[in-house]
Every structure is written in structure tokens, then in C-alpha cells.
C-alpha positions in Angstrom: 0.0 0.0 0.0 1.1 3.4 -0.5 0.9 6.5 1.3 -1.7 9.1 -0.2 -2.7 11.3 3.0 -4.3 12.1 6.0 -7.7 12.9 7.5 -8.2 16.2 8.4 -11.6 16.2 10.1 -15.0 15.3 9.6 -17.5 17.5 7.9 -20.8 18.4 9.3 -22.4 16.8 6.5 -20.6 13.4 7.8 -18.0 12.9 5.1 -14.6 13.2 6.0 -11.3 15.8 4.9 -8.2 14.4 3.1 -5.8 16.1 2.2 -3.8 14.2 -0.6 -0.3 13.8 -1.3 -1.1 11.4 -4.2 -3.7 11.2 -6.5 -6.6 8.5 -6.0 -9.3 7.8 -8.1 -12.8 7.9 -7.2 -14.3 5.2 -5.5 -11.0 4.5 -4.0 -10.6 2.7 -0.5 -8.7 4.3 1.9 -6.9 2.3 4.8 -5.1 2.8 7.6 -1.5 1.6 8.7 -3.0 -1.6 10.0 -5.2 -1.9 6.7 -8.4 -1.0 8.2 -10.8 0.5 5.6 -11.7 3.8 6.7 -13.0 5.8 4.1 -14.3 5.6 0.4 -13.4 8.7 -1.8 -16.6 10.1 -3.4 -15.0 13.7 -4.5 -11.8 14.6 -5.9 -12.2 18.5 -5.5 -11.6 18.5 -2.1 -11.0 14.7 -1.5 -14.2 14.2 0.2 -14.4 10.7 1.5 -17.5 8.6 2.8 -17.1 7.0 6.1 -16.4 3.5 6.4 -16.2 3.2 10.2 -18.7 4.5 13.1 -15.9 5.9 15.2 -13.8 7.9 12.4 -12.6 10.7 14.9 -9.9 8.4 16.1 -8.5 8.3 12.8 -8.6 11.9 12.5 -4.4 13.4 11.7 -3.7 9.4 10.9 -2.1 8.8 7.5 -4.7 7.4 4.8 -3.2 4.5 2.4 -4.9 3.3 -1.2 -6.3 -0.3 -1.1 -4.4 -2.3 -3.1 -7.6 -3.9 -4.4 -9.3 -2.1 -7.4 -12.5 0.0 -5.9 -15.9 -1.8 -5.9 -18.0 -1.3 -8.8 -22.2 -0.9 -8.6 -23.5 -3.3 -11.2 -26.5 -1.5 -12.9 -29.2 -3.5 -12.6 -32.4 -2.6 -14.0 -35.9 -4.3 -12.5 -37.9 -5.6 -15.6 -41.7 -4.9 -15.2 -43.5 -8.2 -16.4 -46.2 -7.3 -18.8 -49.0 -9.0 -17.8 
């Protein structure tokens, strides 16, 4: 894993701070040293993150690391309506 920043605090909209050293894509996991997953990166203007964890204020000033596993994608599924 490789070093791309640290948390600097967490929004009153619930989404927490990075500030990057490296660039991430979106939908990137973000771990801690112990590989934890922390965060999920939802916006690359200010490197807005979604919480992973309930308690992320203990992470806050810790250095983020990139999963080394490629982010998650949504499938898009689409519900068929059966004619009838």
C-alpha cells in the first residue's frame, strides 16, 4: 500500500477531509496503517471521502493509504416490469 494522505476532520455533512499527497481515483478505498478501511473517496475536489467506520474521529491526523484492491464497482441493474 502506498501513502496518499491524512484525514483532516470530519464534515458536518458526515463525510470526512483528506488532504492528498497522491492522486486517488474515485471510488478509492482508503486504509489505515494496520489496513483498516476507513474511508471511500466520493470527490476529488476536495477529496471528500464517505465513512467507512462508526468511530472515524480516532482516525482523524492518521495517515490514509490506497487499497491495493481495485474500488468496488455498482452493477447496474435494471428491475424488468413483467407485462401481464
Amino acid at each position: 500500500m502506498q501513502e496518499v494522505g491524512e484525514i483532516l476532520h470530519l464534515a458536518t455533512s458526515g463525510r470526512v477531509i483528506v488532504r492528498l499527497s497522491k492522486i486517488v481515483t474515485q471510488d478509492q478505498i482508503l486504509c489505515d496503517e494496520n489496513s483498516t478501511k476507513v474511508a471511500k473517496v466520493t470527490e476529488l475536489i476536495y477529496a471528500s471521502a464517505i465513512s467507512l467506520t462508526n468511530n472515524i474521529k480516532k482516525f482523524v491526523g492518521k495517515k490514509m493509504f490506497a487499497s491495493e484492491a481495485p474500488p468496488a464497482k455498482k452493477q447496474n441493474r435494471r428491475k424488468q416490469k413483467w407485462k401481464q
